[in-house]
Backbone as CSV, one residue per row, in Angstrom:
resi,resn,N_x,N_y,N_z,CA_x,CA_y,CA_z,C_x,C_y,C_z
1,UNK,1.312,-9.249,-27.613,2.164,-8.666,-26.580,2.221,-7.149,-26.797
2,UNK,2.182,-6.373,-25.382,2.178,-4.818,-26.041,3.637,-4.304,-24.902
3,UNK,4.238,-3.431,-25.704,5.690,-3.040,-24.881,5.239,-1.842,-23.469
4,UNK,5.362,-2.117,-22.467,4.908,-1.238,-21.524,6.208,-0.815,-20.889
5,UNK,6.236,0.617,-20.562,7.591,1.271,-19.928,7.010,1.902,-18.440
6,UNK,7.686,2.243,-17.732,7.533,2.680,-16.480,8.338,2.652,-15.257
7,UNK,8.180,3.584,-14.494,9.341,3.554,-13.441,8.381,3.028,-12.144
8,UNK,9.242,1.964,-11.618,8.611,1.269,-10.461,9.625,0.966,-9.372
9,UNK,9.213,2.136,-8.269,10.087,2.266,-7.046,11.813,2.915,-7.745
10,UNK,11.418,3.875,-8.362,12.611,4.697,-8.675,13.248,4.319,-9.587
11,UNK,13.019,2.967,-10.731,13.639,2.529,-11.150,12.918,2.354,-12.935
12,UNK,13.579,2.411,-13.778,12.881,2.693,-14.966,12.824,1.059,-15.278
13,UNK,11.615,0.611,-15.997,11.551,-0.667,-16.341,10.937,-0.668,-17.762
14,UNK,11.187,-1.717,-18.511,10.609,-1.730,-20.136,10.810,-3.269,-19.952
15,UNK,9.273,-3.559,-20.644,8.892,-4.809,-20.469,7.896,-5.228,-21.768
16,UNK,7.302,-6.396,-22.121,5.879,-6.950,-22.659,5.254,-7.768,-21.821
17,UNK,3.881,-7.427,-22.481,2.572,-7.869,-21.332,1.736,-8.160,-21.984
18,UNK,0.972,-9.294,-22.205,-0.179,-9.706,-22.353,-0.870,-8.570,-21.948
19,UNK,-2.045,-8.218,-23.381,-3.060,-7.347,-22.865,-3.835,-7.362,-21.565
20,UNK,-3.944,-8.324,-21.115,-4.885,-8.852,-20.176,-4.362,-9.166,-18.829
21,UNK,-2.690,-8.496,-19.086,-2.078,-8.914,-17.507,-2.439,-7.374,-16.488
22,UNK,-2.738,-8.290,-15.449,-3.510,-7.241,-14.666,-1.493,-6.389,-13.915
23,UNK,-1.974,-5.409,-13.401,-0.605,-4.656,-12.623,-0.277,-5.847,-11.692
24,UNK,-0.766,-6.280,-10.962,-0.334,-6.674,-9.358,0.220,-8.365,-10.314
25,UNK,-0.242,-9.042,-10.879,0.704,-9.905,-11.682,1.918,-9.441,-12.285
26,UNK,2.059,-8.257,-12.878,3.575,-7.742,-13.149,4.137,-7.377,-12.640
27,UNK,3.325,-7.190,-11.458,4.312,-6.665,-10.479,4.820,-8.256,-9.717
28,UNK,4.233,-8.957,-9.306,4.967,-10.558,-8.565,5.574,-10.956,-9.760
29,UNK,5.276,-11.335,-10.437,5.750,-12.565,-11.325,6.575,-11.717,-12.393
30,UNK,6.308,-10.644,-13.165,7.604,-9.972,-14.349,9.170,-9.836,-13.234
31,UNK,8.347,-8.808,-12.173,9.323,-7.886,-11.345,9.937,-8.672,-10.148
32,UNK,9.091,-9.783,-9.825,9.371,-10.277,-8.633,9.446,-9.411,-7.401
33,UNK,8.189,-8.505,-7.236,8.030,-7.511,-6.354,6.776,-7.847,-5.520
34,UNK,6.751,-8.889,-4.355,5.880,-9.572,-3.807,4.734,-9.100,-2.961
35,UNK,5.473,-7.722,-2.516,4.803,-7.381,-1.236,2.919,-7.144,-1.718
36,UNK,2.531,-6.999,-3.155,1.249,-6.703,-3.493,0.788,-7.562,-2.959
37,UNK,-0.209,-7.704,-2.615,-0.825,-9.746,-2.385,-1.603,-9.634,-2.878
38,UNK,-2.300,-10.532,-4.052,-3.528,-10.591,-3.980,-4.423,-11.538,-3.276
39,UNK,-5.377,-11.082,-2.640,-6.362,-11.457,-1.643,-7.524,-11.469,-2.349
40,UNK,-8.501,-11.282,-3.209,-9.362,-11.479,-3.418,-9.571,-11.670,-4.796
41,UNK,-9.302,-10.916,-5.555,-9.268,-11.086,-7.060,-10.563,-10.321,-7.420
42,UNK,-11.415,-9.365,-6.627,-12.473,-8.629,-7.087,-12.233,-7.210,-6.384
43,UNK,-10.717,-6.504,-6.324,-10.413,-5.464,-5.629,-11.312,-5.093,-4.719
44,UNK,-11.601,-6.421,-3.804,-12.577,-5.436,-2.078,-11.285,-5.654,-1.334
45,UNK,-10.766,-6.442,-1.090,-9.698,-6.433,-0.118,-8.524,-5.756,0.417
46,UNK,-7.653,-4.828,-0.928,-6.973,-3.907,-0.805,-5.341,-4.421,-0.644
47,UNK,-5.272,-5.714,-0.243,-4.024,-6.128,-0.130,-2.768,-5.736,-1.322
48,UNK,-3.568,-5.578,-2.312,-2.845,-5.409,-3.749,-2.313,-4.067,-4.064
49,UNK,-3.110,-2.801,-3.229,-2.231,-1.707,-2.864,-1.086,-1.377,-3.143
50,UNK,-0.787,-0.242,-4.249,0.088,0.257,-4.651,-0.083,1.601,-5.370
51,UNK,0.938,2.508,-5.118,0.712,4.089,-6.275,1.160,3.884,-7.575
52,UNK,0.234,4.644,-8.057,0.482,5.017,-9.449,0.332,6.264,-9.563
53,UNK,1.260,7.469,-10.056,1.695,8.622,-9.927,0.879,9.146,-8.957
54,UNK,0.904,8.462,-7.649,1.150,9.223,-6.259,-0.242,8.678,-5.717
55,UNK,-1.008,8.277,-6.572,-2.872,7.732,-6.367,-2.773,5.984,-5.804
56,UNK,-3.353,5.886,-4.328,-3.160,4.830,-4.122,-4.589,3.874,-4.872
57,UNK,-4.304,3.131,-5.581,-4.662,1.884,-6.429,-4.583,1.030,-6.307
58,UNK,-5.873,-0.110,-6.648,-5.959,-1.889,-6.268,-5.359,-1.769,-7.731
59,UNK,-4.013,-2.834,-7.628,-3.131,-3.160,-8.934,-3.848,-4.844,-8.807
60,UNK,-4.875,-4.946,-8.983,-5.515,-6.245,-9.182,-6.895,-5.743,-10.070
61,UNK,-7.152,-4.155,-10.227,-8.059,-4.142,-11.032,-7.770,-3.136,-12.167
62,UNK,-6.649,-3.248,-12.599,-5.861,-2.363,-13.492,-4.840,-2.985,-14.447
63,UNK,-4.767,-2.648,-15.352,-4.283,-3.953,-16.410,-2.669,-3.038,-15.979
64,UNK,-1.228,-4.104,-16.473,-0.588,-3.475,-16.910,0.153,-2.557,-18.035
65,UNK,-0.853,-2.551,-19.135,-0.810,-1.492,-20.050,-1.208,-0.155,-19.787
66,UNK,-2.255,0.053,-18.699,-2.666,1.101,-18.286,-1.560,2.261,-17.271
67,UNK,-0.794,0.983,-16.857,0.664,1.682,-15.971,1.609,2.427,-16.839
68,UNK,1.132,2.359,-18.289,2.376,2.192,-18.826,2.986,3.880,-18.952
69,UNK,4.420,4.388,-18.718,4.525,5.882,-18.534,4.199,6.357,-17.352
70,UNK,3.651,5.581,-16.677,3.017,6.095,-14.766,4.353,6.062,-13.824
71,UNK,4.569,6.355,-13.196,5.430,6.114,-12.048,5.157,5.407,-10.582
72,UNK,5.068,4.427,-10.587,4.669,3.092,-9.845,5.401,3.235,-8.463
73,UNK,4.724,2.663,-7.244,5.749,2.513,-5.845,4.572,1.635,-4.948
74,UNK,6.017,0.381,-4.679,4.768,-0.519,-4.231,5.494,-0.511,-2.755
75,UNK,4.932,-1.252,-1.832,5.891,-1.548,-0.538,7.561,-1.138,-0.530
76,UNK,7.794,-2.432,-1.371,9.240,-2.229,-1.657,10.091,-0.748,-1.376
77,UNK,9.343,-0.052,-2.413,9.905,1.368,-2.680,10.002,2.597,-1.675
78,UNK,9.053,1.951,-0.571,8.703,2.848,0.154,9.817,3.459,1.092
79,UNK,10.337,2.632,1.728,11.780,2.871,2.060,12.759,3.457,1.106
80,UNK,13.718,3.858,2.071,14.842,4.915,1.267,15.287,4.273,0.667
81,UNK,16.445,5.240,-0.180,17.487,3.926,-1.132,18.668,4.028,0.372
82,UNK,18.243,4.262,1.000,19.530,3.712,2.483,19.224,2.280,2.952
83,UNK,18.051,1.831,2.895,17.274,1.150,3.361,16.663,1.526,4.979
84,UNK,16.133,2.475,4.928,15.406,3.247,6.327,13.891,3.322,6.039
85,UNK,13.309,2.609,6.775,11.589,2.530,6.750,11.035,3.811,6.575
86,UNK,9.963,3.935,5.443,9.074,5.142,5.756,8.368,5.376,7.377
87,UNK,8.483,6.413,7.121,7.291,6.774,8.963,6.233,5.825,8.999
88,UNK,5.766,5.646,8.075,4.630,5.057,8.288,5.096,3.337,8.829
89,UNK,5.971,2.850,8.115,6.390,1.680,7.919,6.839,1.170,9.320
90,UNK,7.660,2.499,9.871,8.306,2.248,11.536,7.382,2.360,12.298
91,UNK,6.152,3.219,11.814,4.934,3.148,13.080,4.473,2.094,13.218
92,UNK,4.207,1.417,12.107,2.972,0.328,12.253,4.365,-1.237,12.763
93,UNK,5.523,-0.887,12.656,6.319,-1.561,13.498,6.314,-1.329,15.083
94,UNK,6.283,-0.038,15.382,6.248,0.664,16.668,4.887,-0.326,17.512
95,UNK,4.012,0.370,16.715,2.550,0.292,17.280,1.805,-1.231,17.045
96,UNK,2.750,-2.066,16.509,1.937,-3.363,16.159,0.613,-3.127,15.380
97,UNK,0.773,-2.300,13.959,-0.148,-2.369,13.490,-0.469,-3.925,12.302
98,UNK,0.322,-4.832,12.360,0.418,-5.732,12.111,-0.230,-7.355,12.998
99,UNK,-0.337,-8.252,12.790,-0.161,-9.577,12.998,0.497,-10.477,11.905
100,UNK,-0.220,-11.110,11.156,0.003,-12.083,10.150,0.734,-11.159,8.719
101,UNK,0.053,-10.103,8.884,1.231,-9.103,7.687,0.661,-9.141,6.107
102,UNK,-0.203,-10.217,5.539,-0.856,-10.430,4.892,-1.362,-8.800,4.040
103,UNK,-1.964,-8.416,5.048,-2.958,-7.081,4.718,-1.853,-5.613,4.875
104,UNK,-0.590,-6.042,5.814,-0.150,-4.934,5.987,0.704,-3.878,4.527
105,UNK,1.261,-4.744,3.856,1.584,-4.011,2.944,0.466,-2.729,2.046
106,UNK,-0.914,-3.077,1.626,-1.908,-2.401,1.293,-2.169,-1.412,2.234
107,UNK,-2.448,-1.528,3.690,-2.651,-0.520,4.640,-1.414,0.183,4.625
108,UNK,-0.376,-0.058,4.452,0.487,1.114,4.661,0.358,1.728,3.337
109,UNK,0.217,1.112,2.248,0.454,1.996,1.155,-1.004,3.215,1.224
110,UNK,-2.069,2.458,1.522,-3.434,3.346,1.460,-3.110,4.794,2.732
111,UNK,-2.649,3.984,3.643,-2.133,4.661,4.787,-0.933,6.582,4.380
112,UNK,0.078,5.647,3.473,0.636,6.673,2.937,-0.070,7.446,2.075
113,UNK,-1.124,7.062,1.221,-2.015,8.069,0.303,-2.942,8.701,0.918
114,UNK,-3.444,8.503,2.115,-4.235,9.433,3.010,-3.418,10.789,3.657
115,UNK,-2.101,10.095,4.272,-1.315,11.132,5.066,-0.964,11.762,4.101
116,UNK,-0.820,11.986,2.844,-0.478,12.876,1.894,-1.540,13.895,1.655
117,UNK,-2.374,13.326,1.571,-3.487,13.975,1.603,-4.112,14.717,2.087
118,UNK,-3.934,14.035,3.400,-4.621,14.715,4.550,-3.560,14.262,5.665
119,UNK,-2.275,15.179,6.011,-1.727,14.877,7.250,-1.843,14.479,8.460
120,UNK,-2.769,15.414,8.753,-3.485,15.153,10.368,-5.021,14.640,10.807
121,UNK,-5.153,13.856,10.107,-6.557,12.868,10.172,-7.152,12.720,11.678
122,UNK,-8.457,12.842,11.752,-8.633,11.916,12.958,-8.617,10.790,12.399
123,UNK,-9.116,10.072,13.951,-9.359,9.197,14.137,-10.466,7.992,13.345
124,UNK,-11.354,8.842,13.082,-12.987,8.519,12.668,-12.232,8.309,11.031
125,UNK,-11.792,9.761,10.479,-10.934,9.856,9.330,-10.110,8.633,8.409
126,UNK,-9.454,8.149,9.658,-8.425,6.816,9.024,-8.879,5.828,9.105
127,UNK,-10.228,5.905,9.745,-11.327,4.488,9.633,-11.889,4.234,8.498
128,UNK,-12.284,5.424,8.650,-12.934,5.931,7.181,-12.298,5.537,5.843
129,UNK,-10.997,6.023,6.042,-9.961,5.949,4.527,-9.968,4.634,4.446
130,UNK,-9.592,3.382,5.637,-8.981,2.316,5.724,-10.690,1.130,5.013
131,UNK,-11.773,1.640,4.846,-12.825,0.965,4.506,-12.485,-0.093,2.934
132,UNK,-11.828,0.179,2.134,-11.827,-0.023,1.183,-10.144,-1.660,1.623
133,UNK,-9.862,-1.610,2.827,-8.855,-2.365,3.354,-9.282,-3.498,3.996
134,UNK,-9.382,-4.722,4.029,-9.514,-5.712,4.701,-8.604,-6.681,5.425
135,UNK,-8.672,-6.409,6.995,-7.268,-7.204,8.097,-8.459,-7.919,8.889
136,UNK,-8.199,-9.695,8.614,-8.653,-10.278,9.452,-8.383,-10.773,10.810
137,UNK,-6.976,-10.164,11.300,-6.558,-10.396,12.249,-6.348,-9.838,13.294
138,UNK,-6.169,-7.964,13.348,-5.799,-7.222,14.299,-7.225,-6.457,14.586
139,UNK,-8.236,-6.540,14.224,-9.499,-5.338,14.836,-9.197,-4.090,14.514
140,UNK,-8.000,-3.926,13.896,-7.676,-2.521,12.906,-7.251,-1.303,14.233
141,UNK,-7.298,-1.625,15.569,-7.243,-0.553,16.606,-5.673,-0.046,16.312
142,UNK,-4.651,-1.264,16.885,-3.164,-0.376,16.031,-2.923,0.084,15.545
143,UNK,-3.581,-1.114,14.050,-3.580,-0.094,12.687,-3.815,1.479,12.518
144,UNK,-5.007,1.902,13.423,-5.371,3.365,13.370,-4.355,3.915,14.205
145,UNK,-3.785,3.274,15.132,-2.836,4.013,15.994,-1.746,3.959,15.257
146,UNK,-0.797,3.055,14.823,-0.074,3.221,13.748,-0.169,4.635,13.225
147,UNK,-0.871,4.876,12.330,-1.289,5.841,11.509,-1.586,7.226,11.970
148,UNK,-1.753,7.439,13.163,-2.293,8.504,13.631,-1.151,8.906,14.194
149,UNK,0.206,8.028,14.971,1.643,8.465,15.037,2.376,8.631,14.362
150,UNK,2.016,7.705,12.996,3.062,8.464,12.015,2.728,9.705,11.240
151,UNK,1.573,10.220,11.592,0.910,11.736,11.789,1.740,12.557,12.473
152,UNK,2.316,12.144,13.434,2.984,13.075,14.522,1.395,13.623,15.761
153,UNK,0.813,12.947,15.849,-0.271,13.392,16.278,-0.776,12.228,17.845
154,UNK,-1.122,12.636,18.766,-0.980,12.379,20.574,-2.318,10.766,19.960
155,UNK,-2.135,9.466,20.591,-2.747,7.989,20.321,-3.786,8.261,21.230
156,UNK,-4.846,7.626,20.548,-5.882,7.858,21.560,-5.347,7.009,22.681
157,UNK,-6.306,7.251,23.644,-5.682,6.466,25.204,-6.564,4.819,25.103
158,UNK,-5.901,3.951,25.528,-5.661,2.364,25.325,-7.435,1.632,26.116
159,UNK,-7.877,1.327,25.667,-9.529,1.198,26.457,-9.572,0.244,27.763
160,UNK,-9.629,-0.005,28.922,-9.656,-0.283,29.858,-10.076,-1.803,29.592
161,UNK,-9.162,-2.873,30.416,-9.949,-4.424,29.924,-10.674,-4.532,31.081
């Protein structure tokens, strides 16, 4: 067992971990902090999405000893301590960047590490970022719209059926 410390979603935590426990397991099962999912178990999917001092990261391919001293923020955290959705969080509510929700927690978090990054993205841009993300349900068009309003930035126009 090795003693791992760290603050996760504002909150200081001290724990033990099997060498071999990956993040996104300490994070469900120590913390009971669900929103990670894991979806694949070979970090292509992205569902497992979460920061580690500010770098968005698959916590399915990162042990939790490696967190240890990092400052962690998974879904959960993302919201205020009021409980008021991040921008991002109310867009992709706004804009239905969701269906089944599965994938959405990872896209918003990847979502938030782009707009930090790069505020005002195109379009092509947040396609781009979102590659490393896998949603089998929405065709990802919201999703980019999502993202491109919580930019503060004009949705592309809706494609003619």
């Amino acid at each position: 067992m090795y003693p791992v410390a760290m603050t996760v979603n504002r909150k200081d935590i001290a724990a033990e971990v099997e060498g071999r426990t990956l993040l996104v397991e300490f994070l469900r099962e120590t913390l009971n902090l669900k929103g990670a999912h894991v979806g694949c178990d070979t970090s292509q999917c992205g569902a497992c999405t979460v920061h580690v001092n500010g770098q968005a990261m698959k916590a399915c391919a990162m042990l939790a000893v490696e967190a240890d001293g990092a400052e962690v923020t998974t879904i959960e955290g993302m919201a205020d301590d009021a409980g008021a959705l991040h921008p991002i969080q109310a867009a992709f509510r706004e804009h239905h960047g969701l269906q089944c929700g599965f994938c959405t927690p990872g896209m918003i978090m990847s979502a938030a590490a782009l707009l930090e990054e790069n505020p005002k993205p195109t379009e092509a841009e947040v396609r781009d970022h979102l590659e490393g993300n896998i949603c089998r349900c929405t065709g990802y068009h919201n999703i980019v719209k999502a993202i491109l309003a919580a930019s503060g930035q004009k949705l592309p126009p809706v494609a003619a059926e």
